[in-house]
mmCIF file of the N, C-alpha and C atoms, coordinates in Angstrom:
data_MODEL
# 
_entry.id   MODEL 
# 
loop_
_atom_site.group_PDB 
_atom_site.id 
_atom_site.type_symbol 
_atom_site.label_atom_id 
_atom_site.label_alt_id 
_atom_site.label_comp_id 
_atom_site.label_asym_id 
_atom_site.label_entity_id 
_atom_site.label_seq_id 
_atom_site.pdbx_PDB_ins_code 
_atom_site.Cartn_x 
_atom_site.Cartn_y 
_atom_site.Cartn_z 
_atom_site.occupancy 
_atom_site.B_iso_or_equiv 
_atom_site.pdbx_formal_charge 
_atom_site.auth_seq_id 
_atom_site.auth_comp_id 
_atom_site.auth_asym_id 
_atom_site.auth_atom_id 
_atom_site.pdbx_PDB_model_num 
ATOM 1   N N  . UNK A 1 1  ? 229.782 105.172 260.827 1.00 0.00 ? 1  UNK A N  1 
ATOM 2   C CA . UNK A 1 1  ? 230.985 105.989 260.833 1.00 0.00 ? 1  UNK A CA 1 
ATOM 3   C C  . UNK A 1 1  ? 232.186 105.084 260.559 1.00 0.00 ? 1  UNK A C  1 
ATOM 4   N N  . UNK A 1 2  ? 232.936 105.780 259.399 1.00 0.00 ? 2  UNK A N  1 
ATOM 5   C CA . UNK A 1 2  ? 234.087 104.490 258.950 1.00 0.00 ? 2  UNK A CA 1 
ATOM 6   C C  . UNK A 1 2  ? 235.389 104.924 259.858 1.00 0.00 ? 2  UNK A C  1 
ATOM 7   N N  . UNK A 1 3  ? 236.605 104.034 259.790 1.00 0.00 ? 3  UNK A N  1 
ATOM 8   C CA . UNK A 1 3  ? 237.192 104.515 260.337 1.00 0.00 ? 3  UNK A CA 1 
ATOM 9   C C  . UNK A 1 3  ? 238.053 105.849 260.411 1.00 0.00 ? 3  UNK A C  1 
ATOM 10  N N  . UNK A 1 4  ? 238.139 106.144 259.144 1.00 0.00 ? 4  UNK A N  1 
ATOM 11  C CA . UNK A 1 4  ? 238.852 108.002 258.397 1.00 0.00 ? 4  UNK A CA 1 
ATOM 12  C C  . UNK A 1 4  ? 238.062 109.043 259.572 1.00 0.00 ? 4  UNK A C  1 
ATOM 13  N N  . UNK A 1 5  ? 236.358 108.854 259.815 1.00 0.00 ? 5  UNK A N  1 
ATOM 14  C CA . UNK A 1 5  ? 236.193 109.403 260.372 1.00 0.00 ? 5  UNK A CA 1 
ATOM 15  C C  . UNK A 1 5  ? 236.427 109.737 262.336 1.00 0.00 ? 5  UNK A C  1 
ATOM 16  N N  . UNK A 1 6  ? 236.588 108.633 262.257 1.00 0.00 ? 6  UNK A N  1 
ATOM 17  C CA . UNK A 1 6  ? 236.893 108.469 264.039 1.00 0.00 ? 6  UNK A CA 1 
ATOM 18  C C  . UNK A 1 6  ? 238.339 109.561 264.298 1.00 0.00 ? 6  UNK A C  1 
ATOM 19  N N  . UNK A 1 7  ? 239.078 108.896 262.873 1.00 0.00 ? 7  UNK A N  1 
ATOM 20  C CA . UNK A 1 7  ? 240.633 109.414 262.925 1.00 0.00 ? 7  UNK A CA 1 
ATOM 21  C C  . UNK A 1 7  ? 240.369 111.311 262.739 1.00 0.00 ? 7  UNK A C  1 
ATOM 22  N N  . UNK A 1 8  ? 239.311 111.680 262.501 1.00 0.00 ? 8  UNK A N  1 
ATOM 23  C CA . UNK A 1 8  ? 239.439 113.342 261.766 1.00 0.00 ? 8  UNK A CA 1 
ATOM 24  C C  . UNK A 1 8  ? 238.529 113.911 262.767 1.00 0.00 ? 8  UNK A C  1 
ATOM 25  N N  . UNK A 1 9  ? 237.886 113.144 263.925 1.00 0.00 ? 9  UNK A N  1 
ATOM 26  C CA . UNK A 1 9  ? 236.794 113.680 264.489 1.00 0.00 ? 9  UNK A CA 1 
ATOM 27  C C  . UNK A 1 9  ? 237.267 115.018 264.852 1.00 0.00 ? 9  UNK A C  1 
ATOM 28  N N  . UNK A 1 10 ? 236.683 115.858 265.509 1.00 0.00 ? 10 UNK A N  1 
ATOM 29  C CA . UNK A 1 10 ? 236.739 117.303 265.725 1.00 0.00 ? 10 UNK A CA 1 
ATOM 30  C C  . UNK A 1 10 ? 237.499 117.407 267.066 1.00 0.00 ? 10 UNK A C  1 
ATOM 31  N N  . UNK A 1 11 ? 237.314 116.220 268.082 1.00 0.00 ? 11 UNK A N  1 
ATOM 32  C CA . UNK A 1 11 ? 237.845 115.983 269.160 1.00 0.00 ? 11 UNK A CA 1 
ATOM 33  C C  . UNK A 1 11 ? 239.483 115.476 269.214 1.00 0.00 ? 11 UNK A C  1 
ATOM 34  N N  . UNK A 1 12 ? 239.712 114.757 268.547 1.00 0.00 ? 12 UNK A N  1 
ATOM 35  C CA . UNK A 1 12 ? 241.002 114.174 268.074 1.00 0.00 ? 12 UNK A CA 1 
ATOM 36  C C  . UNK A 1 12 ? 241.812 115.368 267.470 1.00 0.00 ? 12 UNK A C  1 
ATOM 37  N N  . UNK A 1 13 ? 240.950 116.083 266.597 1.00 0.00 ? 13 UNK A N  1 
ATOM 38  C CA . UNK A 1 13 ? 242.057 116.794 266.300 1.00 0.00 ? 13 UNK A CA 1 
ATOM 39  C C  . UNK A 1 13 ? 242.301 118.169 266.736 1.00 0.00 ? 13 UNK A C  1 
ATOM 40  N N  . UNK A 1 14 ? 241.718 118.118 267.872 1.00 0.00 ? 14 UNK A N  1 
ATOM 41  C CA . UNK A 1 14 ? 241.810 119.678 268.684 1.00 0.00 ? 14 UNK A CA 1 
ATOM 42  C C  . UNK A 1 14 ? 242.475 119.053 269.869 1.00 0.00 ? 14 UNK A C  1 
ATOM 43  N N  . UNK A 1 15 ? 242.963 117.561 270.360 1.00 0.00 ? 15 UNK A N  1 
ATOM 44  C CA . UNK A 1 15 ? 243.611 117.365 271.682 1.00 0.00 ? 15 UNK A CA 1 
ATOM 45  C C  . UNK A 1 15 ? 244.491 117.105 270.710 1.00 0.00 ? 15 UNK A C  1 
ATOM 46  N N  . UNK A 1 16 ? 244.988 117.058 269.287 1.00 0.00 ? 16 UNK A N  1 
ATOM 47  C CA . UNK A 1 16 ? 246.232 116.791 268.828 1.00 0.00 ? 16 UNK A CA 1 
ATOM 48  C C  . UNK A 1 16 ? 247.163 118.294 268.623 1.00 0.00 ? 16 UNK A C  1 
ATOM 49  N N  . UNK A 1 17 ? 246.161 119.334 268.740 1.00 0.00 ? 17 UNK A N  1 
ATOM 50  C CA . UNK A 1 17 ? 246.472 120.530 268.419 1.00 0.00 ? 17 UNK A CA 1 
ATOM 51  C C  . UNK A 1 17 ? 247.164 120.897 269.903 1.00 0.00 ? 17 UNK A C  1 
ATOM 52  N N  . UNK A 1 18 ? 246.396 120.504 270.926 1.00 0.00 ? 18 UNK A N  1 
ATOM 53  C CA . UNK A 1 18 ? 246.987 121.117 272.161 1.00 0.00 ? 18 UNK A CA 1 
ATOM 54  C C  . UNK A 1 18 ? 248.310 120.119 272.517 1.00 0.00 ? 18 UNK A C  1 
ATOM 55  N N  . UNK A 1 19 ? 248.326 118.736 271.791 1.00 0.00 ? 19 UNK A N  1 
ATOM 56  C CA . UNK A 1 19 ? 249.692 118.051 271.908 1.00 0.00 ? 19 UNK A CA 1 
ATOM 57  C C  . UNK A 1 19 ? 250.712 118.550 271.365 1.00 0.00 ? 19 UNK A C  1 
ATOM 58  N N  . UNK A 1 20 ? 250.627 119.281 270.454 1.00 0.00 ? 20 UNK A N  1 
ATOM 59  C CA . UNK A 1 20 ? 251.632 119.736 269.193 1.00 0.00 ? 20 UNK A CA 1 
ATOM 60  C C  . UNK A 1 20 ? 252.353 120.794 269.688 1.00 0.00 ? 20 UNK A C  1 
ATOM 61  N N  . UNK A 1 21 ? 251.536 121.797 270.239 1.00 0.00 ? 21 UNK A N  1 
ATOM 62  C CA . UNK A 1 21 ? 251.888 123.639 270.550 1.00 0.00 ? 21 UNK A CA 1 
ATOM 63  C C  . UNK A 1 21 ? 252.137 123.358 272.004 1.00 0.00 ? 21 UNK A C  1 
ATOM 64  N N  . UNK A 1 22 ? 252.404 122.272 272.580 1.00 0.00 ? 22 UNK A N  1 
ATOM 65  C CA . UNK A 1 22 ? 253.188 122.664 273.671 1.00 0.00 ? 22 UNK A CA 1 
ATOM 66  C C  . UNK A 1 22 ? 254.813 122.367 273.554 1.00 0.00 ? 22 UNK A C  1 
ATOM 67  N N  . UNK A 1 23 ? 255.405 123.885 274.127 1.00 0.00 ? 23 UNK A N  1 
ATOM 68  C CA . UNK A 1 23 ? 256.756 124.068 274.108 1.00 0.00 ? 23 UNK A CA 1 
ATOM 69  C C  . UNK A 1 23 ? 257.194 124.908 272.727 1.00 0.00 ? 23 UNK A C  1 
ATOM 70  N N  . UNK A 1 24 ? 256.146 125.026 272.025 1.00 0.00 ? 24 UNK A N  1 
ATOM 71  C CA . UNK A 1 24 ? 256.320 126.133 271.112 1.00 0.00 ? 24 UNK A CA 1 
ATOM 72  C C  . UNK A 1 24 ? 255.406 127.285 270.747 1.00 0.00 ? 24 UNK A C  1 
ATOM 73  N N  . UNK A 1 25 ? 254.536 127.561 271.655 1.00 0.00 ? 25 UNK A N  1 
ATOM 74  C CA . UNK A 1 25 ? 253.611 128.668 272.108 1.00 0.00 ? 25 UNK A CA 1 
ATOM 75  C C  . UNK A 1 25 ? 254.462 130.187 271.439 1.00 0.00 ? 25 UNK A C  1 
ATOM 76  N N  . UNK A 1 26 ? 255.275 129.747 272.029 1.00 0.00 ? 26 UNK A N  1 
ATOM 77  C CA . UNK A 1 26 ? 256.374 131.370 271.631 1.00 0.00 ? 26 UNK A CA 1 
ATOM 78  C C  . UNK A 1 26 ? 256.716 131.838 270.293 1.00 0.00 ? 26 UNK A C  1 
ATOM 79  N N  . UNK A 1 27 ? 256.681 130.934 269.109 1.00 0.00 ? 27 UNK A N  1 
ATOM 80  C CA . UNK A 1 27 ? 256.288 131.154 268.347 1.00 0.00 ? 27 UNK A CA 1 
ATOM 81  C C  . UNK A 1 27 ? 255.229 131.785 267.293 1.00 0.00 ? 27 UNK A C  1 
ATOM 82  N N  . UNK A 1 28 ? 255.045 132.786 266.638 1.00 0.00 ? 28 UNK A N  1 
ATOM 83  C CA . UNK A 1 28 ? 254.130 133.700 266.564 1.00 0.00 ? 28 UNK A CA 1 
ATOM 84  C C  . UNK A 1 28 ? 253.388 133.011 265.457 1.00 0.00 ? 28 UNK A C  1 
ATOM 85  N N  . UNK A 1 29 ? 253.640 132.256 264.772 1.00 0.00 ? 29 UNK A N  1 
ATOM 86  C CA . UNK A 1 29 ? 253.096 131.536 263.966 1.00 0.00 ? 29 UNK A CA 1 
ATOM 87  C C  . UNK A 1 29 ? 251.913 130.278 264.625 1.00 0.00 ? 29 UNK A C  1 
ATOM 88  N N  . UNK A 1 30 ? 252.754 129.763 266.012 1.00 0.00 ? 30 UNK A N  1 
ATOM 89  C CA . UNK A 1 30 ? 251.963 128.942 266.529 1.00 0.00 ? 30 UNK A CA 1 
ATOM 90  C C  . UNK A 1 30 ? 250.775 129.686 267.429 1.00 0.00 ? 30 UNK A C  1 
ATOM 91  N N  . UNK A 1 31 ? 251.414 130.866 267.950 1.00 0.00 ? 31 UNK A N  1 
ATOM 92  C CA . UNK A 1 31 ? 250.292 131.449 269.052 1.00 0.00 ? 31 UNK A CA 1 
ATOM 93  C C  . UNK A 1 31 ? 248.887 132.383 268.006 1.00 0.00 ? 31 UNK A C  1 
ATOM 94  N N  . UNK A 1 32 ? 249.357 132.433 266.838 1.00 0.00 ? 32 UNK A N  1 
ATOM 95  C CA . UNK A 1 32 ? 248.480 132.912 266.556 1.00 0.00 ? 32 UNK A CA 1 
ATOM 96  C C  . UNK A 1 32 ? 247.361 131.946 265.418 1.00 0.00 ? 32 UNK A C  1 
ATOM 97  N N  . UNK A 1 33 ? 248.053 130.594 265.375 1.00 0.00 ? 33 UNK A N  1 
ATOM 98  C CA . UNK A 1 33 ? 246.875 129.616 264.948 1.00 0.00 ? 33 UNK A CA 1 
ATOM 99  C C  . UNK A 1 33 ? 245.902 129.098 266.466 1.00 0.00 ? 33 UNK A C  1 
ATOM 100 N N  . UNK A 1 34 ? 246.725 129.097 267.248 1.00 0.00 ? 34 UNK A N  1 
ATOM 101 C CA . UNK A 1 34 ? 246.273 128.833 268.766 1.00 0.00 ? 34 UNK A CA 1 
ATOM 102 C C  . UNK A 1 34 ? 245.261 129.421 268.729 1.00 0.00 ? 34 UNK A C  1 
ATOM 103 N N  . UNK A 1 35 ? 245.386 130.938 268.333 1.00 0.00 ? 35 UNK A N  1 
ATOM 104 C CA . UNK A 1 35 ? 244.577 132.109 269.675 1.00 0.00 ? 35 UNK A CA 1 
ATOM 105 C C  . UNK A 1 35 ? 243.216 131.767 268.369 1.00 0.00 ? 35 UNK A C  1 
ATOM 106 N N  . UNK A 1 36 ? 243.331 130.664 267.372 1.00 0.00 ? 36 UNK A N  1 
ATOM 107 C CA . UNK A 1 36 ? 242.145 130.693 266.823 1.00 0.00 ? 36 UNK A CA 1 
ATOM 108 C C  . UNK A 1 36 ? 241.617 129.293 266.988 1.00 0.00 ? 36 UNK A C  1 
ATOM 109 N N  . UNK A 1 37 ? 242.117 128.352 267.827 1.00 0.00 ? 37 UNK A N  1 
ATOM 110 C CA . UNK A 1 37 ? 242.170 126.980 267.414 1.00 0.00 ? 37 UNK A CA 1 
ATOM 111 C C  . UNK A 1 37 ? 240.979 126.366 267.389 1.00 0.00 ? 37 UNK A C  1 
ATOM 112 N N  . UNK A 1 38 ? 239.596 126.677 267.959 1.00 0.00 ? 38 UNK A N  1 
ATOM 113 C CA . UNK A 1 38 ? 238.404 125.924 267.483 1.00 0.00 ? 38 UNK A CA 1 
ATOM 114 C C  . UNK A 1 38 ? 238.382 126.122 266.237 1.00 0.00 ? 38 UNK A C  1 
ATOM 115 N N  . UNK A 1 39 ? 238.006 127.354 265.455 1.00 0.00 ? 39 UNK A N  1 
ATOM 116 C CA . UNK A 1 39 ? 237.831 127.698 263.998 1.00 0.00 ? 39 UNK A CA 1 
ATOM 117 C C  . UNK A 1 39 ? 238.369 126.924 263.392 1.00 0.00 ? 39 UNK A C  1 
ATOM 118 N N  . UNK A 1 40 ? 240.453 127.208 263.569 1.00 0.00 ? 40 UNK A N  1 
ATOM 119 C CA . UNK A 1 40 ? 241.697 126.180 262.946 1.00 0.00 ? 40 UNK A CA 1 
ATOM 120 C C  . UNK A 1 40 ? 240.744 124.936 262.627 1.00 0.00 ? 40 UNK A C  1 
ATOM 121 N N  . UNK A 1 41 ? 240.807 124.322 263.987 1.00 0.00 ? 41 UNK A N  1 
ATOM 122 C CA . UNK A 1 41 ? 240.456 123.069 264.178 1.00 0.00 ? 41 UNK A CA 1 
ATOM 123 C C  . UNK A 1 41 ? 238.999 122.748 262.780 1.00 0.00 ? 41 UNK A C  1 
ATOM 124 N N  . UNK A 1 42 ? 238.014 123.544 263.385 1.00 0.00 ? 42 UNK A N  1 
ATOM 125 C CA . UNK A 1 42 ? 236.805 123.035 262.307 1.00 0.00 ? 42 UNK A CA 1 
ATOM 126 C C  . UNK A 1 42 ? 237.046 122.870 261.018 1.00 0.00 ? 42 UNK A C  1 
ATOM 127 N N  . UNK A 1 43 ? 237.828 123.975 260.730 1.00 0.00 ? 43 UNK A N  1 
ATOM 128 C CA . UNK A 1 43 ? 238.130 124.418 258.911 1.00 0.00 ? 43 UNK A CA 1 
ATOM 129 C C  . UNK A 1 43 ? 239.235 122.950 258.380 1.00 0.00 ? 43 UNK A C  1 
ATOM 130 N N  . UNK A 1 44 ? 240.079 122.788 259.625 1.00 0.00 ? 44 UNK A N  1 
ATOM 131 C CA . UNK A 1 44 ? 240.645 121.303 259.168 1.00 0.00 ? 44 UNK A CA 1 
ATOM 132 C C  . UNK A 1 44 ? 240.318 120.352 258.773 1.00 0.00 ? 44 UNK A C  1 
ATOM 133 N N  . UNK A 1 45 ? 239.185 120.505 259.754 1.00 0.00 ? 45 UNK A N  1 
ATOM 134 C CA . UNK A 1 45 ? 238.211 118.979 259.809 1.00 0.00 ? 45 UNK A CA 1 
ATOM 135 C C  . UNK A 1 45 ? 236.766 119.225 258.065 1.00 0.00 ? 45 UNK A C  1 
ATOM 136 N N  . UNK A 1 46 ? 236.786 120.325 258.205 1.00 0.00 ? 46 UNK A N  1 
ATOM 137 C CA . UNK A 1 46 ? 235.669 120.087 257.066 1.00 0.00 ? 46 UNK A CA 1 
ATOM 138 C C  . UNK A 1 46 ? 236.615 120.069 255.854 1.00 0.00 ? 46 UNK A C  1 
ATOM 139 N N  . UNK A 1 47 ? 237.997 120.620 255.560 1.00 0.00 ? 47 UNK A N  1 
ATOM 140 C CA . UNK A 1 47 ? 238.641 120.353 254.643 1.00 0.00 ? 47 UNK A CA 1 
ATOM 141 C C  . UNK A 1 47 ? 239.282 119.264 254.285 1.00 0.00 ? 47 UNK A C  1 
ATOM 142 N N  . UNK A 1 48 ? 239.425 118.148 255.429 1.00 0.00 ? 48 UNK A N  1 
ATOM 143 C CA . UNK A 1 48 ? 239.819 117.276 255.323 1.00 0.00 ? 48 UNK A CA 1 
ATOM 144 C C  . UNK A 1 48 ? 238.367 116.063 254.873 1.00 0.00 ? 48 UNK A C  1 
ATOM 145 N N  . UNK A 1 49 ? 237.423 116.716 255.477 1.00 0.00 ? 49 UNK A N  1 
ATOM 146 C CA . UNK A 1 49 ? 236.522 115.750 254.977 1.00 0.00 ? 49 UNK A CA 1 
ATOM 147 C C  . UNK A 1 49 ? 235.642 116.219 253.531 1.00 0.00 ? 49 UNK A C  1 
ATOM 148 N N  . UNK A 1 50 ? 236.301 117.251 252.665 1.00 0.00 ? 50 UNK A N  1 
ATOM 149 C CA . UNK A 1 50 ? 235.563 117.183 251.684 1.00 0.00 ? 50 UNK A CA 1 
ATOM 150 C C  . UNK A 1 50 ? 237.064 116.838 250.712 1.00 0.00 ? 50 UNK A C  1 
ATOM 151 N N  . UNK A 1 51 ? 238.250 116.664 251.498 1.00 0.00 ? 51 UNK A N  1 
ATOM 152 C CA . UNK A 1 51 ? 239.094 116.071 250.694 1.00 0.00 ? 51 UNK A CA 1 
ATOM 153 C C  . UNK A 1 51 ? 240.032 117.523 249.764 1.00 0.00 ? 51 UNK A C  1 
ATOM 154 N N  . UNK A 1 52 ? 239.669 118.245 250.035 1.00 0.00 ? 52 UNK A N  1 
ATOM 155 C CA . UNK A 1 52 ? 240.541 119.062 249.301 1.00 0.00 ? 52 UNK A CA 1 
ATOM 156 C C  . UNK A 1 52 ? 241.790 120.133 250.649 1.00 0.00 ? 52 UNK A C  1 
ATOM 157 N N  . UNK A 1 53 ? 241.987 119.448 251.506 1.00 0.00 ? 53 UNK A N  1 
ATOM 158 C CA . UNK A 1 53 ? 243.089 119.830 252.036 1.00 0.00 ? 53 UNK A CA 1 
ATOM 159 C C  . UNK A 1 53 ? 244.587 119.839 251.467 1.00 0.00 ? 53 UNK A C  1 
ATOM 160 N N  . UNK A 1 54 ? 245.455 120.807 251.388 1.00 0.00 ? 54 UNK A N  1 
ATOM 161 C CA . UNK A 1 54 ? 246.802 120.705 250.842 1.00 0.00 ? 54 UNK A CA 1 
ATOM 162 C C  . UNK A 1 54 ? 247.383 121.102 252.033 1.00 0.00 ? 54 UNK A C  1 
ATOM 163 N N  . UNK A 1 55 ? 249.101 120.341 251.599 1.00 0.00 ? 55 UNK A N  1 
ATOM 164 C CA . UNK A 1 55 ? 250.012 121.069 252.613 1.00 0.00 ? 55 UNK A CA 1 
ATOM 165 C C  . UNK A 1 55 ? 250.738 122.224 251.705 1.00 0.00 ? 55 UNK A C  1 
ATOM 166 N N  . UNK A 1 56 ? 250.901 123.302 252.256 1.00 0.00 ? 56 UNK A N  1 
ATOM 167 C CA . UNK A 1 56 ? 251.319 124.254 251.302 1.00 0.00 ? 56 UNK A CA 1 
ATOM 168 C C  . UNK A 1 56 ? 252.721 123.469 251.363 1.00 0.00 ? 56 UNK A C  1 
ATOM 169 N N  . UNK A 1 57 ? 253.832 124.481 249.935 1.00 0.00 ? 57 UNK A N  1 
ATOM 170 C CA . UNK A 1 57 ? 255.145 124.081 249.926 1.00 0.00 ? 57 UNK A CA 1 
ATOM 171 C C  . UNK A 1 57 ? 255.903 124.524 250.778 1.00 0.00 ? 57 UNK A C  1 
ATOM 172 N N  . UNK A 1 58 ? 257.071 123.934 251.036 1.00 0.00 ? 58 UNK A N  1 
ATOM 173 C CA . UNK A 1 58 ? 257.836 123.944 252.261 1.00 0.00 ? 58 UNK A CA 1 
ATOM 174 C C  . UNK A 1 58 ? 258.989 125.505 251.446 1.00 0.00 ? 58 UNK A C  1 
ATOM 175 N N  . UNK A 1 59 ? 259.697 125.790 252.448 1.00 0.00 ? 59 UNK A N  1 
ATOM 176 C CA . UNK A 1 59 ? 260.555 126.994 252.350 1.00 0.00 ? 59 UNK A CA 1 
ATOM 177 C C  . UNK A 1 59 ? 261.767 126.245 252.480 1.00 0.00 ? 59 UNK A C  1 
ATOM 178 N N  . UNK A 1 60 ? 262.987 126.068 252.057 1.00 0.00 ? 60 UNK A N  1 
ATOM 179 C CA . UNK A 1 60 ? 264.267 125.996 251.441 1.00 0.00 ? 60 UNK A CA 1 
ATOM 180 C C  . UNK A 1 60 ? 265.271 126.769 251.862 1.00 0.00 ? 60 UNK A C  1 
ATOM 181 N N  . UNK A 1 61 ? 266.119 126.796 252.770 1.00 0.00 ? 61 UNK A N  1 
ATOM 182 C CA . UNK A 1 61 ? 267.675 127.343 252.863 1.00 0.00 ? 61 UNK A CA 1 
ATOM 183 C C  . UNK A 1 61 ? 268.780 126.592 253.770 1.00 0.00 ? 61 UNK A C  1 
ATOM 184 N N  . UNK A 1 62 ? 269.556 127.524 253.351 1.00 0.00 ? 62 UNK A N  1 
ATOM 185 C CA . UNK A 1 62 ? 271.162 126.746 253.799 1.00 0.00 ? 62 UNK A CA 1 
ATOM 186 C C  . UNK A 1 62 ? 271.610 127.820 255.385 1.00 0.00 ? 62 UNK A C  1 
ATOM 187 N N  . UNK A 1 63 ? 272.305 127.111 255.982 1.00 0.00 ? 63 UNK A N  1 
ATOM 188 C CA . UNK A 1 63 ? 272.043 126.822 257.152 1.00 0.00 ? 63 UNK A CA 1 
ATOM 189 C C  . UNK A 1 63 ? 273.864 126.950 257.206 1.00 0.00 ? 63 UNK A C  1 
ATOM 190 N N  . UNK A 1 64 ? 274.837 127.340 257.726 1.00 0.00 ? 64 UNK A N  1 
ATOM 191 C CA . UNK A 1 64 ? 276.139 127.166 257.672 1.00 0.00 ? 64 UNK A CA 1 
ATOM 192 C C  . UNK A 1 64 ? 277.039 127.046 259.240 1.00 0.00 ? 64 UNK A C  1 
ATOM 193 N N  . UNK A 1 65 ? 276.109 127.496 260.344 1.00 0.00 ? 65 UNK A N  1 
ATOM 194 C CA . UNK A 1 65 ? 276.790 127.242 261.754 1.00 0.00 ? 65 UNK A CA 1 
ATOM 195 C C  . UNK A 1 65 ? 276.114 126.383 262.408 1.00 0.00 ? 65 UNK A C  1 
ATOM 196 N N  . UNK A 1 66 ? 276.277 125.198 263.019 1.00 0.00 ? 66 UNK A N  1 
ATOM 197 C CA . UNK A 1 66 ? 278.082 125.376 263.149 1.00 0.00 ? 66 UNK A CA 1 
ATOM 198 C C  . UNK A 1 66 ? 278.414 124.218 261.776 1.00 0.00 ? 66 UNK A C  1 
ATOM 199 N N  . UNK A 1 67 ? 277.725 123.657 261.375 1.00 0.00 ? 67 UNK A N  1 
ATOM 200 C CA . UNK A 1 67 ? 278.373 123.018 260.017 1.00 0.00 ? 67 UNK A CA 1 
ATOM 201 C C  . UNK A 1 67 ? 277.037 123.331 258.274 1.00 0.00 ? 67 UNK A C  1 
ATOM 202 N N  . UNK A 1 68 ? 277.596 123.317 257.193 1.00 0.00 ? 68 UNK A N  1 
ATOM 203 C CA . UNK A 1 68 ? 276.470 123.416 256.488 1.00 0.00 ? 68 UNK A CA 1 
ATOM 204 C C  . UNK A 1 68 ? 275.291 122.190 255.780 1.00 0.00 ? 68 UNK A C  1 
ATOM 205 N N  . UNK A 1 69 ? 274.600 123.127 256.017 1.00 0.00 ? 69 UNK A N  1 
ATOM 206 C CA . UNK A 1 69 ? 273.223 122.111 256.080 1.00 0.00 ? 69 UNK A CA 1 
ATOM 207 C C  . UNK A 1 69 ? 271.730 122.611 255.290 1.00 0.00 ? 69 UNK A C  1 
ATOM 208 N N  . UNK A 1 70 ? 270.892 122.042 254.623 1.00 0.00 ? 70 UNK A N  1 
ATOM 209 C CA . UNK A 1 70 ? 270.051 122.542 254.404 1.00 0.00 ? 70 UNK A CA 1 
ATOM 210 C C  . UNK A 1 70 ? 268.540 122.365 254.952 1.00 0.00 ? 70 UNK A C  1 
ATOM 211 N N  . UNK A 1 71 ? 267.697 123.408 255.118 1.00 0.00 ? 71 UNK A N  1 
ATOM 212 C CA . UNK A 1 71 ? 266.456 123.170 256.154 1.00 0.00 ? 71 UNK A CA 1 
ATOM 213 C C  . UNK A 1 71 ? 265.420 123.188 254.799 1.00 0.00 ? 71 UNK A C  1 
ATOM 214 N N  . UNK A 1 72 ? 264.316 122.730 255.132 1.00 0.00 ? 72 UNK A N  1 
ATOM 215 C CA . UNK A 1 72 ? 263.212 123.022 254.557 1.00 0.00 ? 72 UNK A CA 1 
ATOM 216 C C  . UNK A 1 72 ? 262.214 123.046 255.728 1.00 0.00 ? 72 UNK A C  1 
ATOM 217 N N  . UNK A 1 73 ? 261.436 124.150 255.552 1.00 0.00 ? 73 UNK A N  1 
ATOM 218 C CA . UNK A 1 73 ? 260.412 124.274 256.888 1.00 0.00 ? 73 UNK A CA 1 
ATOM 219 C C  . UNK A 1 73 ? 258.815 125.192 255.822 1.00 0.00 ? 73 UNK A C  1 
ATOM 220 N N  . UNK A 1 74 ? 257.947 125.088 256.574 1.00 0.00 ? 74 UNK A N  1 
ATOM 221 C CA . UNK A 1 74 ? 256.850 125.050 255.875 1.00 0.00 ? 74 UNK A CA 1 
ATOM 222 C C  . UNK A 1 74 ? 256.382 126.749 256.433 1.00 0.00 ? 74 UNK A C  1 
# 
């Protein structure tokens, strides 16, 4: 086992999942990758290990209170 794999194990990345979603549970985007997170988790891990994982593109806007600014969020 090389090291890529230690880093993608199934374990690592399901206690990184429960590191991440705390304090943003309330989010419906997060509670509802949650309310699937073994699956999440597996489909990560086999996509990451056959290498064809993407990050989708990020979303783009302007932002004006209290000063203007622009966000990109995914």
């Amino acid at each position: 086992m090389n090291e890529y794999d230690l880093i993608i194990s199934f374990l690592k990345l399901y206690k990184s999942l429960q590191n991440v979603k705390r304090g943003v549970t309330w989010k419906d985007s997060v509670a509802l990758y949650t309310a699937n997170g073994l699956k999440n988790t597996y489909k990560l891990r086999q996509d990451l290990l056959k290498g064809v994982y993407s990050i989708l593109p990020y979303f783009t806007f302007k932002v004006t209170d209290p000063k203007e600014r622009e966000v990109m969020a995914t």
